[in-house]
N, C-alpha and C positions, 0 to 999 in steps of 0.2 A: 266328850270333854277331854279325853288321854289323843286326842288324835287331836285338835284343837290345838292342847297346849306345845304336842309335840312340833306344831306347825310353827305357832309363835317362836319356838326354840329354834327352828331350824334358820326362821326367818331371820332373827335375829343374829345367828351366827356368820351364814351369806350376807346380807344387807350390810354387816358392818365391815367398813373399812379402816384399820387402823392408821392416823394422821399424827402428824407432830403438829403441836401448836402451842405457840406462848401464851401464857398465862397473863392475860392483860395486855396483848397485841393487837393492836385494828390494824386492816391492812388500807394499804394505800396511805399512812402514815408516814413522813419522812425518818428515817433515822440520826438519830443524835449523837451520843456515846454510847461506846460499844465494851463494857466490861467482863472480861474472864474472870470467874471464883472457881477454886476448885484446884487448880494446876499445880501440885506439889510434887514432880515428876518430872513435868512434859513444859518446855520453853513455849513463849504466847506464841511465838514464830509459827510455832508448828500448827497452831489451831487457826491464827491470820491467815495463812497463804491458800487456807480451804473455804473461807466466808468468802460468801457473798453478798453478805449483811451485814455491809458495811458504812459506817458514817458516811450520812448523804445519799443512801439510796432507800428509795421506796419500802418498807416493810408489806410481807406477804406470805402466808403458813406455806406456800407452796416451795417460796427461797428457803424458807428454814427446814423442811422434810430435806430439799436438797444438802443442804448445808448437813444437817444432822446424818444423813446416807454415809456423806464422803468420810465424816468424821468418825463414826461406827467403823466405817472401811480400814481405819487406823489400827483396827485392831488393841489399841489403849485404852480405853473407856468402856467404862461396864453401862451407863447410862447418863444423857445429855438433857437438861433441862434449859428450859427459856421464859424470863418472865420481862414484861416493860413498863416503864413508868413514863407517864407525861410530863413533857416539860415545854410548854408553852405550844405551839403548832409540831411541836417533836415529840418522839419517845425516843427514853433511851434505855438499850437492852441490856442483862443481864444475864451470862453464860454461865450455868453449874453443872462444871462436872463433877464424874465420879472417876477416877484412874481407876485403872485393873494394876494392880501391885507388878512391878517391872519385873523382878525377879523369882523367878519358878522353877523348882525344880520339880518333876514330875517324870510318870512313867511315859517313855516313848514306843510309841505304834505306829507302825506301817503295814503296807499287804502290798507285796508284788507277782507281778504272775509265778515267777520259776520258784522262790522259796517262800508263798503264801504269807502267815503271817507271822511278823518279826515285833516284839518287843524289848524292852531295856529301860534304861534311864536318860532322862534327858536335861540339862538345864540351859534356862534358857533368860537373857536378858530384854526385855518387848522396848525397850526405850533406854539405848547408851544414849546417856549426856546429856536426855532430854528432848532428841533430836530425831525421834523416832525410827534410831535404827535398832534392828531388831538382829541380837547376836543369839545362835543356840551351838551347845554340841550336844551330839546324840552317842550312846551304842545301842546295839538292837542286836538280836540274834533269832534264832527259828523258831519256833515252837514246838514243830514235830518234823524230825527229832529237835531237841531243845541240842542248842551249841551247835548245831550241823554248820549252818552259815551266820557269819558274821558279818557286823557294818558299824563302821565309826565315819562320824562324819563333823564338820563345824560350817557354818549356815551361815551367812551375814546378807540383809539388805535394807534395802529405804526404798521410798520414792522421789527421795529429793539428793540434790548433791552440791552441796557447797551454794546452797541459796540457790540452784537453776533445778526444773521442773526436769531430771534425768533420774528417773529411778535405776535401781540396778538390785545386781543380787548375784552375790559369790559364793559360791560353795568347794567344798573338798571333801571326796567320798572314797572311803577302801573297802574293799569289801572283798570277803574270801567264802566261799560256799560253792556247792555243788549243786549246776545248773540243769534240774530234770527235763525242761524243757527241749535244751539242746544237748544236753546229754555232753556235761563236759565241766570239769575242774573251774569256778568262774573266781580268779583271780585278778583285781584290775584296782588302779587308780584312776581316779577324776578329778579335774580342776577345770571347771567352770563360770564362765563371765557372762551374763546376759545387760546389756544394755538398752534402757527407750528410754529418746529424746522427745517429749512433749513439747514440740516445738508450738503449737500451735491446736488447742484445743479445739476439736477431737480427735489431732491426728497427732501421727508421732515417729519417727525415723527408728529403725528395729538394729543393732548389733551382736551376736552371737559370735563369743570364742569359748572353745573349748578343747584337753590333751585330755586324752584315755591312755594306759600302759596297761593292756591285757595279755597280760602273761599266759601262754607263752608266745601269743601268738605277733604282740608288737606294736606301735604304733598306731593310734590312731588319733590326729587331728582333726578340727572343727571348725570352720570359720563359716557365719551366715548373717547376710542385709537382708533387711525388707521392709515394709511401713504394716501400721497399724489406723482402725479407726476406731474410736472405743464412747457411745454416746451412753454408755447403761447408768444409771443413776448410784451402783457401787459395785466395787469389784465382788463382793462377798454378797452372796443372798441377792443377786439381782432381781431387779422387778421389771424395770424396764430399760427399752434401749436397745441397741446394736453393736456388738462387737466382730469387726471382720479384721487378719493380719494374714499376709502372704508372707511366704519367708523362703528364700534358696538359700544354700547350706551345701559346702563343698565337703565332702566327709574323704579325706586319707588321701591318697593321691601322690605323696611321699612320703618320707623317713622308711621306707621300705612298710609299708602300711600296708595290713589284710582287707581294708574298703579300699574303695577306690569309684566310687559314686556322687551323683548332685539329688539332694533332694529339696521336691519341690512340696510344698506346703501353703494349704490353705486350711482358716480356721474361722470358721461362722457361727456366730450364736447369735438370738434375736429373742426379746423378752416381751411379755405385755400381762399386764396385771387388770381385774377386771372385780372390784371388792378383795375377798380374801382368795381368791382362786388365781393363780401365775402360772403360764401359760410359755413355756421355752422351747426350741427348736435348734438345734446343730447338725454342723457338717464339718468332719475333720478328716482330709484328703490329704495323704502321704506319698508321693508316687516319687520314685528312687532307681532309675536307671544307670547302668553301669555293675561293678561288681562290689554285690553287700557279701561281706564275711556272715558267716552261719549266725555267730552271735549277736548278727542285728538285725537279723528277720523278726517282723511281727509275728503274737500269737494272737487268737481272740478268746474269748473267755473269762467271765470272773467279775466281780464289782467294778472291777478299772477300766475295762473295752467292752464285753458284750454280755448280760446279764442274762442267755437263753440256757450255757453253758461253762462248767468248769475249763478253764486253759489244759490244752495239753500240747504233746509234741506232735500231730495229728494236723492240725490246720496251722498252716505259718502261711508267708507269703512276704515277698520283699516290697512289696506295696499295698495300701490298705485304705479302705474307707469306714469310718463310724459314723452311722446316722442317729439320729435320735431326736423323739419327741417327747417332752413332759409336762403331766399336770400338775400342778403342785396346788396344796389346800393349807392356810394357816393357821393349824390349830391354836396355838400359840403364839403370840408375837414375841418379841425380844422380850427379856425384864432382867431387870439388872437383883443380884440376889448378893448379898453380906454375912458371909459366916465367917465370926471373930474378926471382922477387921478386913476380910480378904474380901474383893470385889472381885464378881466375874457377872455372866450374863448366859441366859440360856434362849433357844425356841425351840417348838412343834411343827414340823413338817408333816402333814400328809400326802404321798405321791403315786401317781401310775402314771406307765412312759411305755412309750413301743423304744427298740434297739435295733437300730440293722447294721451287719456287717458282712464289707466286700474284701474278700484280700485274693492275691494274685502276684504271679513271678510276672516276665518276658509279655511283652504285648497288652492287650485289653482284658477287661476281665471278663469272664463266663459268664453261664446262669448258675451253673453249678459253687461257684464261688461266694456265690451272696445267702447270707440268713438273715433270722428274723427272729424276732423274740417279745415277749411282752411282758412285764414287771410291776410289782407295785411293792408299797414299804411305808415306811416310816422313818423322818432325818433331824435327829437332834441339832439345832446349831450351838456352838460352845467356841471359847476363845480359843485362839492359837488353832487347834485342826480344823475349826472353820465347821464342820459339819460330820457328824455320824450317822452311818446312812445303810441302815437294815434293810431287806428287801428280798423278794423271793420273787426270783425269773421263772421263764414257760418258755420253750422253743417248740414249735413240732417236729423239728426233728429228732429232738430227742423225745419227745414227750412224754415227758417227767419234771416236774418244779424244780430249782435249785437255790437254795439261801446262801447270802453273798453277806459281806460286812464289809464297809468300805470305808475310808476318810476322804476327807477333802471336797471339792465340790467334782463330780464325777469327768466336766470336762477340764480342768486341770489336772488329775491325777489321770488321765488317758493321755497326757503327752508324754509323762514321762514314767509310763506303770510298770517299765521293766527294771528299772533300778529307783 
């Protein structure tokens, strides 16, 4: 009987697939009027230019999941409801949301390779004007030792820009700490521009500017084009889809600058959902010819690159490759949760993944240069850092477990996990 019910339980848990549906929508129905309730925040603008469910097109739960993805993706909404009423051969819909409160101040976390983990305070605006740009300043400092290295930084981006599909995102980072990795004083300013043009859904034109001042060593400029294809159904918590972006990136070359290299970049991820089990795949290929200054060699090691081993100064290499496979299981799905008034949203990940990593100078890489790793965990999803993501790696070459704590979604925070 205990084996029985445990069956039914399990079946039930696999078998179901969690779906968005309206509440009184037939599909293949036309659409009629389209009303927003809810938006005490956020401009209709911003919630328009993501439907697809729009007056005069067909209604189907399948438009509305997507619809509901991209808007979850906004990061403002703790949870998105839909119900419809007939109106002669029409129905016409009805949008309720929930906003997540724009202004937060909260503690700020990060984890980078050379000074581990940094905390502080952060505040942060999720929707100036209504308009969905999202303004934060951070400080953060070490933890062990506490005060050792510091970072003050101010965040600003959108997806949108003046009514055209140009997202972007600026930032400005100081930061002053002692880099055990490379073994050296890491004093530096940054000002950072990234630019993509959605010219043309699913593709999109890539710009990158950006000035470093690494004291003492100088100069360092940024400039990088390339295109993007991006078909996943949301940036955050993908399920499915394909995202591929190639990018060159001329790094130093004047103002008396310590680089003086082109790096080429490729960045692959591929999703497929199948019930509750998502199923993802990546490849992020670095390769950087010319002369990299010390403090821009890759490390691997740690929740951010390669989950077999802790980061040290031991394996670097001026160009690099991260593989990775993931299973992900949803114990949980999204739910939008209310204490006192405050709107936010949580989920349940459960995950195992294998890790590979190639790094290498001068020429092709070896055999001796590649490992391997295997991992599994457990990944809170929550607003603003997107995901918490606990997990305990296995290399053979070390062979010994290692527990990592991470944020963000693992292949965003491996582009940029040394600052």
């Amino acid at each position: 009987m205990f084996l029985k019910r445990l069956s039914a339980l399990l079946f039930l848990l696999v078998g179901f697939s969690f779906a968005y549906k309206g509440v009184g929508c037939s599909d293949g129905v036309n659409i009629g009027n389209v009303e927003l309730k809810g938006l005490r925040f956020t401009k209709e603008q911003v919630v328009l230019r993501e439907l697809q469910l729009k007056s005069g097109a067909l209604y189907s739960d399948s438009l509305f999941e997507a619809d509901a993805r991209r808007l979850e993706s906004l990061d403002i909404f703790s949870n998105i409801e839909l119900s419809c009423e007939k109106n002669g051969n029409l129905q016409n819909l009805t949008f309720q949301f929930t906003e997540i409160f724009p202004l937060i101040p909260a503690p700020a976390g990060k984890k980078t390779d050379q000074d581990g983990w940094m905390l502080g305070a952060a505040l942060a605006y999720l929707n100036l004007a209504g308009d969905d740009i999202r303004v934060e300043t951070q400080y953060r400092t070490s933890v062990s030792p506490w005060f050792d290295a510091n970072e003050y930084a101010i965040y600003l981006s959108s997806p949108w820009l003046f009514g055209l599909p140009l997202s972007w995102n600026l930032e400005f980072l100081r930061t002053d700490s002692y880099d055990e990795l490379r073994n050296y004083q890491a004093e530096s300013w940054l000002s950072d521009l990234d630019l993509e043009w959605h010219f043309q859904k699913p593709y999109a034109l890539l710009l990158a500017l950006a000035y470093r001042y690494v004291e003492p060593f100088g100069h360092v400029p940024e400039i990088g084009a390339g295109f993007a294809i991006d078909t996943r159904d949301s940036p955050l918590d993908s399920r499915k889809g394909i995202y591929e972006e190639m990018l060159i990136t001329k790094v130093g070359g004047w103002l008396d600058s310590p680089d003086d290299y082109v790096e080429y970049l490729i960045d692959l991820r591929g999703y497929f959902t199948l019930n509750r089990f998502i199923s993802g795949a990546s490849i992020l290929f670095r390769y950087r010819p010319g002369e990299v200054a010390f403090f821009d060699r890759f490390h691997h090691g740690g929740a951010n690159s390669f989950r077999g081993y802790e980061a040290d100064s031991l394996r670097h290499g001026e160009s690099e490759v991260i593989l990775n496979f993931e299973e992900r299981f949803v114990l949980l799905e999204r739910r939008p949760v209310n204490l006192g008034g405050f709107h936010f949203f949580y989920g349940v990940q459960l995950v195992a993944g294998l890790d590979g990593s190639i790094l290498w100078n001068d020429g092709s890489p070896e055999k001796e240069n590649f490992a391997g790793a295997i991992y599994g965990g457990i990944h809170l999803l929550i607003p603003a850092l997107e995901r918490l993501r606990i997990e305990v790696g296995y290399s053979p070459d070390t062979k010994e477990a290692k527990f990592f704590v991470g944020l963000y979604e693992k292949n965003v925070s491996q582009r940029w996990r040394s600052r």
